[in-house]
Backbone as JSON Lines, residues from 0, in Angstrom:
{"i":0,"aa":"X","n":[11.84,-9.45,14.53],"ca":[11.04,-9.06,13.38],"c":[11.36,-7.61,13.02]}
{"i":1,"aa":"X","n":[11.45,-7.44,11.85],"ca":[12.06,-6.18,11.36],"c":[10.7,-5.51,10.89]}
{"i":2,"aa":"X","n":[11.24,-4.2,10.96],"ca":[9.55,-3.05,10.73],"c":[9.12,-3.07,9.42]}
{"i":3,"aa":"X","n":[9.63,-3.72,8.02],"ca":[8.72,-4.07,7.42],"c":[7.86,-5.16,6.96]}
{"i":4,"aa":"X","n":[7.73,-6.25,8.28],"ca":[6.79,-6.82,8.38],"c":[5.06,-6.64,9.02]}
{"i":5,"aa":"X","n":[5.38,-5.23,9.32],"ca":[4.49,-4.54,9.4],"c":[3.82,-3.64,8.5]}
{"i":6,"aa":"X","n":[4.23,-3.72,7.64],"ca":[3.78,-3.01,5.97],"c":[2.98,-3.71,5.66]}
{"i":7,"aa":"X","n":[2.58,-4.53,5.37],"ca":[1.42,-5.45,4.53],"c":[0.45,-5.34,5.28]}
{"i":8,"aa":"X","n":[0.34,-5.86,6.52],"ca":[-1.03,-5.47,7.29],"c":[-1.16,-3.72,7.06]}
{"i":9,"aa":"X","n":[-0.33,-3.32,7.72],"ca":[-0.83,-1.52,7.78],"c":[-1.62,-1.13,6.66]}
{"i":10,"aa":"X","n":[-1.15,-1.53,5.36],"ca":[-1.35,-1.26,3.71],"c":[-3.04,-1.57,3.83]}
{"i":11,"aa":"X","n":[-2.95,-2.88,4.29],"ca":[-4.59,-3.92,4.3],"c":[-5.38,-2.89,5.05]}
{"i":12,"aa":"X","n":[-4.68,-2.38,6.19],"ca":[-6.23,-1.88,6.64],"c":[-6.22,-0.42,6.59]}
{"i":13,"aa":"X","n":[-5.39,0.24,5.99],"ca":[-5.55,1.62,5.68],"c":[-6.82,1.7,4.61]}
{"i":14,"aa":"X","n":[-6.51,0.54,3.39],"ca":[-6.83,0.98,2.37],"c":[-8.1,-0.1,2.53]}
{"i":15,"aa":"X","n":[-8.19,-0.86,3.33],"ca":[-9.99,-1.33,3.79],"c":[-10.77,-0.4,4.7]}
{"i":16,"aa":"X","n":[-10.16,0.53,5.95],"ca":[-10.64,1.72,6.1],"c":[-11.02,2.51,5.11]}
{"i":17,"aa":"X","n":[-10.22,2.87,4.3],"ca":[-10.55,4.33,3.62],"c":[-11.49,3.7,2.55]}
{"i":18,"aa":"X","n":[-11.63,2.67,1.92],"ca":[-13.01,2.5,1.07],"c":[-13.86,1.91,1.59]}
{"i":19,"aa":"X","n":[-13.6,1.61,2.8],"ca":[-15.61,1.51,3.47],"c":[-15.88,2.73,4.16]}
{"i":20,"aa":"X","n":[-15.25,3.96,4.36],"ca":[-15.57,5.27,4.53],"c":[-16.38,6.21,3.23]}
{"i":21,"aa":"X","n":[-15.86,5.43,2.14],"ca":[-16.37,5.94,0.49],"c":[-16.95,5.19,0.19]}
{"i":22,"aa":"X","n":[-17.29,3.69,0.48],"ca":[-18.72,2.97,-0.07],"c":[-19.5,2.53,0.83]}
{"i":23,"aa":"X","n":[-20.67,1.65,0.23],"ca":[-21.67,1.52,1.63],"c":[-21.84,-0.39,1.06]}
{"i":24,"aa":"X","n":[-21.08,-0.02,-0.4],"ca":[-21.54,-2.02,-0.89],"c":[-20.15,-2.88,-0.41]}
{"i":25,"aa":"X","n":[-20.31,-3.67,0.14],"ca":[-18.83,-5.23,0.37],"c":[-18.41,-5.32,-0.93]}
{"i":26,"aa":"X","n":[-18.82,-5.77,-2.06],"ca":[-17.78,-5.77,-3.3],"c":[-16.89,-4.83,-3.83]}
{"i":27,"aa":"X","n":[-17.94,-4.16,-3.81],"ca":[-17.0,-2.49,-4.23],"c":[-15.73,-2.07,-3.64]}
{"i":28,"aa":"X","n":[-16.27,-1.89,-2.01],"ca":[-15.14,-2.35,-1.24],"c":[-13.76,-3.07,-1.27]}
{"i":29,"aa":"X","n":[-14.42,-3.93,-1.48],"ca":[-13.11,-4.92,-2.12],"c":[-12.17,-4.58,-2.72]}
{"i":30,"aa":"X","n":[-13.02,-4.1,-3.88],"ca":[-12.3,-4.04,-5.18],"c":[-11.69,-2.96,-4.93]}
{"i":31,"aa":"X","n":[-11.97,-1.68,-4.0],"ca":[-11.29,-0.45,-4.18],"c":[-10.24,-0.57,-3.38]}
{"i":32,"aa":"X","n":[-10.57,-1.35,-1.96],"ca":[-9.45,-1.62,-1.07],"c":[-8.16,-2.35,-2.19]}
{"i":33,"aa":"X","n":[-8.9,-3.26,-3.02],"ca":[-7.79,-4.01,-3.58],"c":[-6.75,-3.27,-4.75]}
{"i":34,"aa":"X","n":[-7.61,-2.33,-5.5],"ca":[-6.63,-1.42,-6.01],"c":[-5.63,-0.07,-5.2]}
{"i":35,"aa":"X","n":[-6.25,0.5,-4.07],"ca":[-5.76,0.72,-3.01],"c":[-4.01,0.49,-2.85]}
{"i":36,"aa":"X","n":[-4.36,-0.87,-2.64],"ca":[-3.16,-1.64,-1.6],"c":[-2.28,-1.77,-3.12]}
{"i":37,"aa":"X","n":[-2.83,-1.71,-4.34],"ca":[-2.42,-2.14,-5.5],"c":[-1.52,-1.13,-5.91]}
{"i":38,"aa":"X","n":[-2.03,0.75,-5.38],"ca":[-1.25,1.48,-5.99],"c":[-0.51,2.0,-4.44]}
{"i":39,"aa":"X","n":[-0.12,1.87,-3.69],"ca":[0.48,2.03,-2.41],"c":[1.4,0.95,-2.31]}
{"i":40,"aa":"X","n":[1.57,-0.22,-2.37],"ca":[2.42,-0.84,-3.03],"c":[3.79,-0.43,-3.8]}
{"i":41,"aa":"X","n":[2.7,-0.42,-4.73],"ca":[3.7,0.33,-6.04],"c":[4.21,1.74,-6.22]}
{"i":42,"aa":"X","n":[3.69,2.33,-4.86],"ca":[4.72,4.04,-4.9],"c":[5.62,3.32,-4.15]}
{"i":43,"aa":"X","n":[5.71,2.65,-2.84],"ca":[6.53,2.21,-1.84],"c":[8.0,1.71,-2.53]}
{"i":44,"aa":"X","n":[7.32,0.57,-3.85],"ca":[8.29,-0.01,-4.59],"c":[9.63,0.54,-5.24]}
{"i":45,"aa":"X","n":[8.37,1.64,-5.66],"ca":[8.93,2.57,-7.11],"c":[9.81,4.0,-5.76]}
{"i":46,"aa":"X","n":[9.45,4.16,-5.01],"ca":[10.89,4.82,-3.84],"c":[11.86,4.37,-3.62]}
{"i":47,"aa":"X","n":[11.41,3.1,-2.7],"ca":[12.4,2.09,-2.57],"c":[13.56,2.06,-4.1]}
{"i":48,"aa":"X","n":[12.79,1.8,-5.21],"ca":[14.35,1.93,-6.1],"c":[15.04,2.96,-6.44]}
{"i":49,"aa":"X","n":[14.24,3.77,-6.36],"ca":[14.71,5.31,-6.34],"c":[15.73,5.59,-5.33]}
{"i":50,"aa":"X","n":[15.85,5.09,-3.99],"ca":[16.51,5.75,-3.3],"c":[17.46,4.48,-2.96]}
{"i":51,"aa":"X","n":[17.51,3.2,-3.51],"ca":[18.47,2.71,-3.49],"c":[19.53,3.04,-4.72]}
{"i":52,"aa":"X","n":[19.07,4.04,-5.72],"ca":[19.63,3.93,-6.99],"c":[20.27,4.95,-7.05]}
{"i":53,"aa":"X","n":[19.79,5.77,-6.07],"ca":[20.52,7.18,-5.29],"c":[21.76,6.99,-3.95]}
{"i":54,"aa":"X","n":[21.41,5.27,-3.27],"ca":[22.35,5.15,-2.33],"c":[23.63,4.23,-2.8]}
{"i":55,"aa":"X","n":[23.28,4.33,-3.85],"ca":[24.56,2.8,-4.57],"c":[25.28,3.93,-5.68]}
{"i":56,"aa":"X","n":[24.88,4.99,-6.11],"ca":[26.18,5.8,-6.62],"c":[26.13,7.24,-6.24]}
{"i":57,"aa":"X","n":[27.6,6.56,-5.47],"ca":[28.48,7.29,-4.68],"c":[29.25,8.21,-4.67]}
């Protein structure tokens, strides 16, 4: 198993930690964990092409 099959969980519970540290309601929660993981994701993504777009010209 390669180390980024460990990204998706890590993502899940960083960002379910850090908004039940900032709310006290389960939905809210949710929803913040779920945008969370929504924008952590999408920096990861948006590097990832960045630095393949930097490693492919040579």
């Amino acid at each position: 198993m390669t180390y980024y099959g460990f990204v998706f969980p890590l993502v899940v519970a960083i960002a379910l930690v850090y908004s039940a540290s900032r709310h006290e309601e389960w939905p809210r929660i949710w929803w913040q964990a779920l945008r969370l993981c929504g924008a952590i994701f999408g920096i990861l993504l948006a590097t990832t092409v960045v630095l393949l777009l930097i490693n492919t010209q040579v």
